[in-house]
RODRENVO-323287 format. One record per residue (C-alpha): residue number from 0; x negated, y negated, z negated. Coordinates in steps of 0.25 Angstrom, whole numbers. Layout:
N
NUM,X,Y,Z
...
//
This chain:
103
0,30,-934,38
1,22,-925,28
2,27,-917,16
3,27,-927,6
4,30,-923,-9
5,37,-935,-14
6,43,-947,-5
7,51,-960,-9
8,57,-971,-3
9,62,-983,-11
10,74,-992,-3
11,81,-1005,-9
12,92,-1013,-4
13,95,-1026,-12
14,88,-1023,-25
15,94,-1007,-25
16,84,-997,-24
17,84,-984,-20
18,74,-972,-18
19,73,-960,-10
20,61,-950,-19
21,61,-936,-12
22,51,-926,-20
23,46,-910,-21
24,56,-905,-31
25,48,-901,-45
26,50,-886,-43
27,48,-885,-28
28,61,-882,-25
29,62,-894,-14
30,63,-907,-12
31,71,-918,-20
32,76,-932,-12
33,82,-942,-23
34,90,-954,-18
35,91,-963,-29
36,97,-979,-31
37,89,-986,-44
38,98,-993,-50
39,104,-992,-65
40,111,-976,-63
41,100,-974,-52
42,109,-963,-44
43,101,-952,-38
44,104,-943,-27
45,94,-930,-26
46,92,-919,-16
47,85,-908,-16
48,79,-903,-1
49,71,-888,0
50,62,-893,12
51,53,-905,12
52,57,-910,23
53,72,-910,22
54,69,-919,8
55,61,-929,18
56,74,-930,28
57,82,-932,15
58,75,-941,10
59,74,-949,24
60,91,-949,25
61,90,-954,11
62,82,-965,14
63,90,-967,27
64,103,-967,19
65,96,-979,10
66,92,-987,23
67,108,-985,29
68,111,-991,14
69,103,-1003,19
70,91,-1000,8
71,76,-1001,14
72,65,-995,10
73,56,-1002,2
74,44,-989,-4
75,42,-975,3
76,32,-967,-5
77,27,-953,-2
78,19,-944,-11
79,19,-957,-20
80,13,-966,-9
81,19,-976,-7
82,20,-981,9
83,16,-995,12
84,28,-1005,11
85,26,-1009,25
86,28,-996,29
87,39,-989,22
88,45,-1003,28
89,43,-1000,40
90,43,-986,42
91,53,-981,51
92,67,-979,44
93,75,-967,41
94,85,-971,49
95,74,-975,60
96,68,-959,58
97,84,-956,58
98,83,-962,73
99,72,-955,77
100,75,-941,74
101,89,-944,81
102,83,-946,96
//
């Protein structure tokens, strides 16, 4: 995957959504991965990674984490773009990726 500058993934399970946003800090000093549940006190959980591409494996377990959880993914936009539905669908998993990297 290329360096992307902003990346989101939207995952629900019954009715409860939660998003995975992962962006260039605004003073350049790295990169920010929220984990956040929308509900009424919508908790956030941040993290700040120096490298891009540790705040793209972060924000992969995040997404992994939600999937164990039993959420699915449901929206995956990059750089504002937005993947076709059929496709952040059926787009190999976390925990699939999480596989491949083990063998």
């Amino acid at each position: 995957m290329s360096e992307w500058r902003n990346r989101t993934t939207r995952l629900v399970r019954d009715g409860v959504k939660v998003s995975v946003m992962s962006y260039k800090d605004n003073f350049g000093n790295g990169w920010r991965t929220l984990f956040t549940v929308h509900a009424e006190d919508n908790p956030v959980i941040s993290h700040i990674e120096k490298e891009w591409w540790d705040a793209d494996s972060h924000h992969d377990k995040l997404v992994h984490v939600a999937e164990l959880m039993g959420y699915r993914a449901f929206s995956e936009a990059i750089n504002g773009k937005e993947k076709a539905p059929e496709a952040a669908a059926n787009a190999p998993s976390t925990s699939t990726l999480c596989r491949l990297h083990a063998t």
